[in-house]
C-alpha positions in Angstrom: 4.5 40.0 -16.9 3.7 36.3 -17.8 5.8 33.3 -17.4 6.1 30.5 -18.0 7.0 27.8 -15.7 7.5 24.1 -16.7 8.7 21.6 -14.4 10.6 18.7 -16.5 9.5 15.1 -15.9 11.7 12.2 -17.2 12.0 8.9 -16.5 15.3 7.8 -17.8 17.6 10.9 -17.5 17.4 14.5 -16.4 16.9 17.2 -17.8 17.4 20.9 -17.7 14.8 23.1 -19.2 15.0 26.6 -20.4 12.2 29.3 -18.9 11.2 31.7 -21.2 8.9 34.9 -19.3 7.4 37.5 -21.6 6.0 40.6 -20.6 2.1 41.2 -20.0 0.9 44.3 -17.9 0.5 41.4 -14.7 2.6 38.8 -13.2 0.9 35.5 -14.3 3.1 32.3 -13.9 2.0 29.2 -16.2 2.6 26.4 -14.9 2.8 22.9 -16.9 4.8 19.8 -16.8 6.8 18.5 -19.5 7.3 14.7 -19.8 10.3 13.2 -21.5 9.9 10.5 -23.8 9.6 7.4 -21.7 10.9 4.2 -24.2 8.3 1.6 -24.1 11.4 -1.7 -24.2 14.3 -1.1 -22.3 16.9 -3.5 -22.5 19.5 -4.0 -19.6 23.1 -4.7 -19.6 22.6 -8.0 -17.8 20.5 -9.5 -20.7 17.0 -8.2 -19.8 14.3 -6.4 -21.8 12.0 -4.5 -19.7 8.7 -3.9 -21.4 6.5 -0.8 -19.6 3.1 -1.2 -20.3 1.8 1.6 -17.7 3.6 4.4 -16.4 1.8 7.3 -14.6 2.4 9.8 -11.4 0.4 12.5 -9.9 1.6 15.6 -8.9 -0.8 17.0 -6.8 0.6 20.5 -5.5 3.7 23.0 -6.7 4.2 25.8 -4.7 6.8 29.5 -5.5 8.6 29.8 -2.5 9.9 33.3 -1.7 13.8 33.4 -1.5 13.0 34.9 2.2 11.5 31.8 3.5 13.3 29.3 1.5 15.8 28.5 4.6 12.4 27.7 6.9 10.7 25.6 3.6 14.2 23.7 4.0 14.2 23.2 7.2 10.5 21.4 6.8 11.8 19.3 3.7 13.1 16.9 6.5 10.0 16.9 8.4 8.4 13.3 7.4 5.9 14.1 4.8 2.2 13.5 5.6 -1.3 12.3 3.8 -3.0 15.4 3.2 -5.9 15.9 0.8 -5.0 18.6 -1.9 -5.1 22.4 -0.9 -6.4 25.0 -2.7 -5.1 27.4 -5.3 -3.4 30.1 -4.0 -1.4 33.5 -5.6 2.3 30.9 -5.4 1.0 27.4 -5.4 -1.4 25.0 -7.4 -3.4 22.5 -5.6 -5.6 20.4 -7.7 -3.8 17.4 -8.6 -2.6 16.3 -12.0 -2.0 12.6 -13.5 0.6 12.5 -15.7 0.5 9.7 -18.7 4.5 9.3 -19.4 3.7 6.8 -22.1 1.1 9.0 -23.7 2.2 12.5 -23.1 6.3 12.6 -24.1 6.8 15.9 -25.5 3.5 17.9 -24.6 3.4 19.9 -21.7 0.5 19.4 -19.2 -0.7 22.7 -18.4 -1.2 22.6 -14.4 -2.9 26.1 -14.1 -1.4 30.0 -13.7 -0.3 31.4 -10.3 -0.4 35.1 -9.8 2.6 35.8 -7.3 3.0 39.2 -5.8 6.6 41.1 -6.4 9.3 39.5 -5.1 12.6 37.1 -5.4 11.7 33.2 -5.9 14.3 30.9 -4.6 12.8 27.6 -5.5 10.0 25.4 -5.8 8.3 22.8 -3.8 6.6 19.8 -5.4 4.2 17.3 -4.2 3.6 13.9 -5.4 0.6 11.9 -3.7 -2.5 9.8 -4.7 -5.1 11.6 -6.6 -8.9 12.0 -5.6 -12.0 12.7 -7.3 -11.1 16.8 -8.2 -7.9 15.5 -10.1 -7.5 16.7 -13.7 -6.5 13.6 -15.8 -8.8 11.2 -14.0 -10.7 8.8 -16.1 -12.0 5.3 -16.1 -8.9 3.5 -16.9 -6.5 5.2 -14.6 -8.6 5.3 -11.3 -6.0 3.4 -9.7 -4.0 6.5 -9.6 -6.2 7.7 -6.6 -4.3 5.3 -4.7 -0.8 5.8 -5.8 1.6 8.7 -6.1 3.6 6.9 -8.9 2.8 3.7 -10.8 4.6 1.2 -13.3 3.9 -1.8 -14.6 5.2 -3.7 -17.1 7.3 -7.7 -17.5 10.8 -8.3 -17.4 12.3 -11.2 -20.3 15.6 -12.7 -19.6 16.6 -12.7 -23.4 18.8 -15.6 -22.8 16.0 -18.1 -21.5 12.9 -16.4 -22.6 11.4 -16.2 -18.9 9.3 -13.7 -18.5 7.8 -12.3 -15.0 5.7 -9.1 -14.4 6.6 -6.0 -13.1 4.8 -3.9 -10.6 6.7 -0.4 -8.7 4.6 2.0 -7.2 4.5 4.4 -4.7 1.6 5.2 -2.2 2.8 7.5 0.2 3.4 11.5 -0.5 6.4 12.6 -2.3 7.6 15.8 -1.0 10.4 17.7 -2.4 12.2 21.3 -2.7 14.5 22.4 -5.6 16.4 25.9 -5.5 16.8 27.2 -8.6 20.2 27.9 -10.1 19.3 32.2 -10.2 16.2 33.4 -8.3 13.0 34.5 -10.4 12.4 37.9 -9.8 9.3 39.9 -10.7 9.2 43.5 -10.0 10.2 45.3 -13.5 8.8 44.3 -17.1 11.8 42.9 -18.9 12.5 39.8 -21.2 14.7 37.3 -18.9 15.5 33.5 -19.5 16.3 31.1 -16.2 17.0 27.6 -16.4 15.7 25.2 -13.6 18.4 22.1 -13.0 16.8 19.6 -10.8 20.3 18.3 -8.7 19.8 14.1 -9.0 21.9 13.5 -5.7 19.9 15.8 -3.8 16.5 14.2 -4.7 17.6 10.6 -3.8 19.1 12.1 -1.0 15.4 13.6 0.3 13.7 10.4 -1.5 15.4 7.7 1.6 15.0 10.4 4.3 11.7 9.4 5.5 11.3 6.0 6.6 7.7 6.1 6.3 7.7 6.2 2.1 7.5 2.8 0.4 7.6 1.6 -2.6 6.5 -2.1 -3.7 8.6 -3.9 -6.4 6.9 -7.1 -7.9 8.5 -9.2 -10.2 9.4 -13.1 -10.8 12.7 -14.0 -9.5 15.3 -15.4 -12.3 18.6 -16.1 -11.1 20.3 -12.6 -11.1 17.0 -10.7 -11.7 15.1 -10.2 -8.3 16.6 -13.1 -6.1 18.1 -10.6 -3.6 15.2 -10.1 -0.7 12.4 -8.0 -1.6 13.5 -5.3 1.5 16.6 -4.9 -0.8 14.8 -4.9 -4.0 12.4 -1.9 -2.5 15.9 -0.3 -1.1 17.1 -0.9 -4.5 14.1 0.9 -6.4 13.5 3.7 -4.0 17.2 4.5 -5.0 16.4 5.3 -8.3 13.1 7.3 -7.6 13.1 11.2 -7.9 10.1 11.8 -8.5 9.1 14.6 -11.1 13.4 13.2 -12.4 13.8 9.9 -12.4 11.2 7.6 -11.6 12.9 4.5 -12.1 16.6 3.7 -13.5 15.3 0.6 -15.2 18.7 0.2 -16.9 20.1 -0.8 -14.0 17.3 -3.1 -13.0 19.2 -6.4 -13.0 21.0 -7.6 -10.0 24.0 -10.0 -8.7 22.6 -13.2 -7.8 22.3 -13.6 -4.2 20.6 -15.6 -1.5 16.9 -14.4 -0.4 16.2 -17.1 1.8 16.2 -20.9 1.7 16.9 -22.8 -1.3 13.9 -25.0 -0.4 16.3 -28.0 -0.1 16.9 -28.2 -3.9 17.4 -26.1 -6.9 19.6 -23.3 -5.0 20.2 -21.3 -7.6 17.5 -18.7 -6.8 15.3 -19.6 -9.5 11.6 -19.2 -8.0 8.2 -21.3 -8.4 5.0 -19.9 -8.2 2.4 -21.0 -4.7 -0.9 -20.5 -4.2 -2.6 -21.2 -0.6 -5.9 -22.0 -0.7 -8.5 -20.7 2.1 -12.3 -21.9 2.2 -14.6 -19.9 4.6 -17.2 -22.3 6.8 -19.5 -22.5 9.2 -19.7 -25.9 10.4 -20.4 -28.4 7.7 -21.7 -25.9 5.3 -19.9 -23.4 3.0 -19.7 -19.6 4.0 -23.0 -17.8 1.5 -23.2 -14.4 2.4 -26.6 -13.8 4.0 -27.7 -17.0 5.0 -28.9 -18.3 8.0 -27.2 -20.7 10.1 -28.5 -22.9 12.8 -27.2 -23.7 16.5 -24.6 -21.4 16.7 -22.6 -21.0 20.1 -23.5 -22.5 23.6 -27.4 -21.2 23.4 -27.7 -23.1 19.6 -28.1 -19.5 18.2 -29.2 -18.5 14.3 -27.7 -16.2 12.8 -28.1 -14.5 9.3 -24.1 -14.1 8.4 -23.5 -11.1 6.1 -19.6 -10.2 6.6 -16.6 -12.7 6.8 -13.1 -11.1 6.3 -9.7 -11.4 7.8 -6.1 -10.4 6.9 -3.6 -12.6 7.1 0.5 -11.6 7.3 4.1 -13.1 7.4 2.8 -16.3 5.4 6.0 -18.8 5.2 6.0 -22.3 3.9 8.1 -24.8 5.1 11.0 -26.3 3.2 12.5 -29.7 2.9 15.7 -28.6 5.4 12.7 -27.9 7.9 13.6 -24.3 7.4 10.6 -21.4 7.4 10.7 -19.9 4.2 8.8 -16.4 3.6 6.0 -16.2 0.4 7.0 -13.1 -2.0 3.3 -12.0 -2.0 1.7 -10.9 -5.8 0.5 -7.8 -5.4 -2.6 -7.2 -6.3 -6.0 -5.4 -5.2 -6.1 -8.4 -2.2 -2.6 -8.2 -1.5 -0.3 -5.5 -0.8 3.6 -5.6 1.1 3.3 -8.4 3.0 -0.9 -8.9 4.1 -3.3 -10.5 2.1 -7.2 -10.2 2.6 -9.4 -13.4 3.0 -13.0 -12.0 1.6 -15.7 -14.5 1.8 -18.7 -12.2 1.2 -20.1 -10.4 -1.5 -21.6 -7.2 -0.7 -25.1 -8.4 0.8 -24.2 -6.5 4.4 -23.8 -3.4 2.9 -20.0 -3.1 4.0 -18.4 -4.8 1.5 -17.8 -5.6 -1.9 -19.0 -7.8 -4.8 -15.0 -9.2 -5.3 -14.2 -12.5 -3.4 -10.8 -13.6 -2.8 -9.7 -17.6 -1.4 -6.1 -17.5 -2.1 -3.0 -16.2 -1.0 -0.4 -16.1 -4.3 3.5 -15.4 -4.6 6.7 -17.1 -5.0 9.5 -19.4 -3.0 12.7 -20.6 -4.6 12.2 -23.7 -6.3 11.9 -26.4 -4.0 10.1 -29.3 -2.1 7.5 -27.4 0.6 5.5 -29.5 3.5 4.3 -26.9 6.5 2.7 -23.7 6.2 2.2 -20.6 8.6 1.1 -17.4 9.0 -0.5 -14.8 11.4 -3.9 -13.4 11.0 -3.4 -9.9 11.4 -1.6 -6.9 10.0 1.7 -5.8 10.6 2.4 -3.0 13.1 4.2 -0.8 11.1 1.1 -1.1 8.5 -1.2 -1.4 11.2 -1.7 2.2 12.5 -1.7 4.2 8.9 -4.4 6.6 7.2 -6.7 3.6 6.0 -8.6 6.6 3.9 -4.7 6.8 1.4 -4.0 3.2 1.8 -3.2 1.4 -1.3 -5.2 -2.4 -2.4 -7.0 -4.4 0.6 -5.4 -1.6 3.5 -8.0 1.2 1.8 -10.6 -0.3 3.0 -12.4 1.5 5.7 -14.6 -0.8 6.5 -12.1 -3.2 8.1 -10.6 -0.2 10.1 -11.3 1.0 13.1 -8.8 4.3 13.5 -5.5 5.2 13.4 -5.1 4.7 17.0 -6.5 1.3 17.1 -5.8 -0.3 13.6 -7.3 -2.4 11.1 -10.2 -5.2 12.2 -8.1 -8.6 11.2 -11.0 -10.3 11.5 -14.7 -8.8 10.8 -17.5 -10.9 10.9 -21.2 -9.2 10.9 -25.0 -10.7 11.3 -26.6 -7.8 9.6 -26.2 -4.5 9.2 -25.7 -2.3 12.2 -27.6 0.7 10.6 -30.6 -1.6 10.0 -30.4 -3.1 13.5 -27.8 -2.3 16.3 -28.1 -5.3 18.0 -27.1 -7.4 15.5 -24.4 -9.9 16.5 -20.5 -8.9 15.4 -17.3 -10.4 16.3 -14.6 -7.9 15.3 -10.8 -8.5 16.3 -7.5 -5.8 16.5 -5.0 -4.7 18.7 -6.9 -3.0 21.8 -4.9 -1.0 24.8 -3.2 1.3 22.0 -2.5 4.4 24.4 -5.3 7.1 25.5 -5.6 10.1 23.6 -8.9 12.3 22.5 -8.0 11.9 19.0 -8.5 9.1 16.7 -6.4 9.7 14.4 -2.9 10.2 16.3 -1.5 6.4 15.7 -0.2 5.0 19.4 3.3 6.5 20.1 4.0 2.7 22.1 2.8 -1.0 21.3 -0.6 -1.7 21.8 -1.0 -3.8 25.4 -3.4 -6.6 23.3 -1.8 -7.0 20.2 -4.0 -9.8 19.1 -2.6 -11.5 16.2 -3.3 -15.0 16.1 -0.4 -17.2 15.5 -1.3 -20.1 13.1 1.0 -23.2 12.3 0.8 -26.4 11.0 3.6 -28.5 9.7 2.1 -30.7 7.6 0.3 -28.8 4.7 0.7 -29.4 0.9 -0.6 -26.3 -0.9 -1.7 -28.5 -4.3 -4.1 -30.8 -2.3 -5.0 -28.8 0.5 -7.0 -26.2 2.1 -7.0 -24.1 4.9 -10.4 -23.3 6.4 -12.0 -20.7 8.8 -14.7 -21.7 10.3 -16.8 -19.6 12.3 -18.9 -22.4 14.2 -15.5 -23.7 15.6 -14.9 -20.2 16.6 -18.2 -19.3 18.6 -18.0 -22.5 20.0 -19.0 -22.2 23.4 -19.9 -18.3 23.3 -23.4 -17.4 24.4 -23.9 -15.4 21.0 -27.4 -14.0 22.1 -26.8 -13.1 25.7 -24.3 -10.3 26.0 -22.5 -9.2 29.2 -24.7 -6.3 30.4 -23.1 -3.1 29.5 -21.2 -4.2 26.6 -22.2 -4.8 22.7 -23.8 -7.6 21.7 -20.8 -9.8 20.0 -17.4 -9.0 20.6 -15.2 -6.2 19.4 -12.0 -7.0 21.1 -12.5 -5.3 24.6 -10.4 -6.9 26.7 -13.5 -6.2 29.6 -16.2 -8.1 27.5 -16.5 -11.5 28.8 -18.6 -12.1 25.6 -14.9 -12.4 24.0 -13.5 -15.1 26.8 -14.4 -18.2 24.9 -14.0 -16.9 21.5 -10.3 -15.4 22.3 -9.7 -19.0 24.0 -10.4 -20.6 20.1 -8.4 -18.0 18.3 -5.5 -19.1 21.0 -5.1 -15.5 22.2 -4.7 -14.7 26.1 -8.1 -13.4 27.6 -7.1 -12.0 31.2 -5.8 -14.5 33.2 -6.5 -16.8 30.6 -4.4 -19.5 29.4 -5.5 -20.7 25.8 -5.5 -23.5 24.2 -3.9 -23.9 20.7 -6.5 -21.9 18.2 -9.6 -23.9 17.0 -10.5 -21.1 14.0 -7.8 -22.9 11.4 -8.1 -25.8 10.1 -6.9 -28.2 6.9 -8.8 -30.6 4.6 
């Protein structure tokens, strides 16, 4: 017997879709997707046309499940879902993932593969949506993105009545996971001609869609006065609503909002309206610019040289300070050096070996309109961020060269004189949270708070991000650090330990407590 199984895909509406199985002398199950037309211009009943210029999802496993072990497959539909790489095919499932083109492919199925299930009842199915990888069908140049995202829109949003336009950016990172019981179980055990029809229940989806806490979704867009000027938390809230993956991805007819207050006003304006910032960062050492694999003189408290090959740090929770003296928070662009709420500070070009030829100086996003003097952030990256798979992370978190392992976290700061491989000695100064809970395995995150969180607190109130520019420089932090004699027993540099004495003075710069130390304010960050 063959059938054929088609799993509908729409991104406005849902749909119900007719099955039809003819007979052939095995049981063979097709399976392909079928996406509905997705409109290219939507426009809102609050006066906005949404224009999608990308929309794509990968669904990277879909799985028969027996009507005898449907109850138990329940029961782990509200189990948090977890990164997983795809499984192989097996007689019920289909592992190798698929990206899906809604804009390209309304109206043809995507053919996924064939199962070959043994006799039985079929209650349901279970989909998976995650990032793809390298085996995914689908993958070309243009959509390698995909291979960090489960689901992916972009697009701008024009408020018809003042022709202000902003981009749009939702996607979705973390793996979808859901179970759908169909309306009359599948059976196959005789050779007849039989019709089912799978209806994919909305409520249900949204219902499994906000049941893990650990699924985000990023919404991006310029803030117009009753487009996106509640807070972003609400925004996401807002979007992950409207997700059901393999349903509806996003309800964009509902995108618009009621005006509301997301923070201060900025001391004028107050009508929500938002202006675009951009915080300049410069990387130094000394009086000379950062140059990835140079050599600079009389370094530390033994005048050391070192050939500097790696300068990176993340920076999180940036705010600006408003003319009411009130902190303000930056709505972050999100971008391939900025995801949530961290941005990455990349000074080097590759020459180490451990990077990459992109630079990055700025930190860019939004702030009501307003008058801003003051600026602060921390250097670091945010707990709940800070102990994730680095290997599924989406933009400047999927870098694995800035982490050390679930357990431990990112590196907030990494800076290299060489490349280890070449020479293990070289000198390195890497910072994260340290005393994150003993366990044999590296990549079970820390079930309490790490005992050295080491985020370094930065704040300076008189900052005027046209004119000015924050700088790192790395002479100000080795200042007083014998760089070429380390504590015997321990690595040359520092790595964080809170037993290497090689870290004392350079912890004392970055303001952060080194045993019994009490610091001073931190010497790293600076303004011209």
């Amino acid at each position: 017997m063959k059938s054929s199984l088609l799993i509908a895909i729409a991104l406005i509406s849902l749909a119900s879709l007719p099955h039809c199985m003819r007979v052939t002398d095995g049981i063979e199950v097709d399976v392909a997707y079928q996406p509905e037309a997705t409109p290219a211009q939507i426009r809102t009943d609050r006066g906005y046309r949404v224009a999608l210029e990308r929309a794509l999802l990968v669904v990277g496993e879909v799985e028969l499940i027996r009507c005898d072990s449907f109850v138990m497959h329940l029961r782990q539909l509200f189990a948090p879902a977890r990164a997983r790489a795809h499984v192989l095919d097996t007689p019920t499932s289909l592992g190798v993932p698929l990206i899906i083109d809604l804009m390209e492919s309304a109206g043809t199925p995507q053919f996924a593969g064939t199962m070959k299930p043994p006799p039985g009842r079929y209650c349901g199915i279970r989909v998976l949506g995650m990032p793809a990888d390298e085996d995914a069908a689908g993958l070309t140049d243009e959509n390698r993105d995909m291979m960090q995202h489960s689901v992916l829109i972009t697009g701008h949003v024009e408020n018809e009545s003042t022709g202000d336009e902003t981009p749009l950016l939702a996607r979705i990172w973390e793996v979808l996971e859901y179970e759908m019981l169909f309306e009359q179980p599948l059976v196959f055990d005789s050779p007849v001609l039989e019709s089912v029809s799978i209806q994919i229940d909305h409520a249900r989806l949204e219902r499994s869609a906000k049941k893990d806490n650990r699924k985000r979704a990023v919404l991006s867009a310029g803030r117009p006065s009753d487009l996106g000027s509640r807070p972003l938390e609400t925004a996401e809230k807002l979007l992950m609503n409207k997700i059901a993956i393999l349903v509806a991805i996003v309800a964009l007819a509902s995108f618009g909002c009621d005006s509301s207050s997301g923070g201060g006003t900025g001391g004028s304006g107050g009508d929500g309206s938002a202006q675009a910032v951009t915080i300049q960062f410069a990387g130094v050492v000394g009086m000379d610019d950062f140059a990835c694999g140079e050599v600079y003189e009389n370094l530390g408290s033994n005048d050391t040289s070192l050939k500097l090959t790696d300068f990176r740090f993340y920076v999180q929770d940036v705010e600006v300070q408003n003319a009411d003296a009130d902190w303000v928070p930056v709505a972050l662009t999100q971008n391939q050096f900025q995801v949530d709420d961290v941005a990455l500070l990349d000074f080097e070009d590759g020459c180490g070996g451990f990077g990459n030829a992109d630079l990055n100086d700025v930190v860019a996003g939004t702030v009501p309109e307003g008058e801003y003097a003051g600026v602060r952030f921390k250097m670091g990256v945010p707990v709940e961020l800070n102990h994730a798979d680095a290997s599924t992370a989406p933009g400047p978190l999927g870098l694995t060269s800035m982490f050390w392992s679930w357990r431990g976290g990112y590196k907030f700061l990494r800076i290299d004189s060489g490349n280890i491989k070449d020479n293990p000695a070289i000198w390195r100064m890497h910072l994260g949270s340290t005393g994150c809970g003993m366990t044999n395995d590296p990549t079970t995150p820390p079930e309490e708070p790490c005992t050295n969180e080491n985020r370094v607190e930065v704040e300076f109130d008189a900052f005027d991000a046209a004119n000015d520019v924050l700088v790192a420089d790395i002479a100000a932090l080795v200042d007083g650090a014998p760089l070429d004699e380390p504590a015997e027993g321990t690595p040359t540099g520092c790595m964080a330990a809170p037993d290497d004495s090689d870290c004392g003075p350079i912890f004392d710069n970055l303001g952060l407590p080194f045993g019994a130390s009490t610091p001073d304010a931190q010497q790293f960050f600076s303004i011209e």
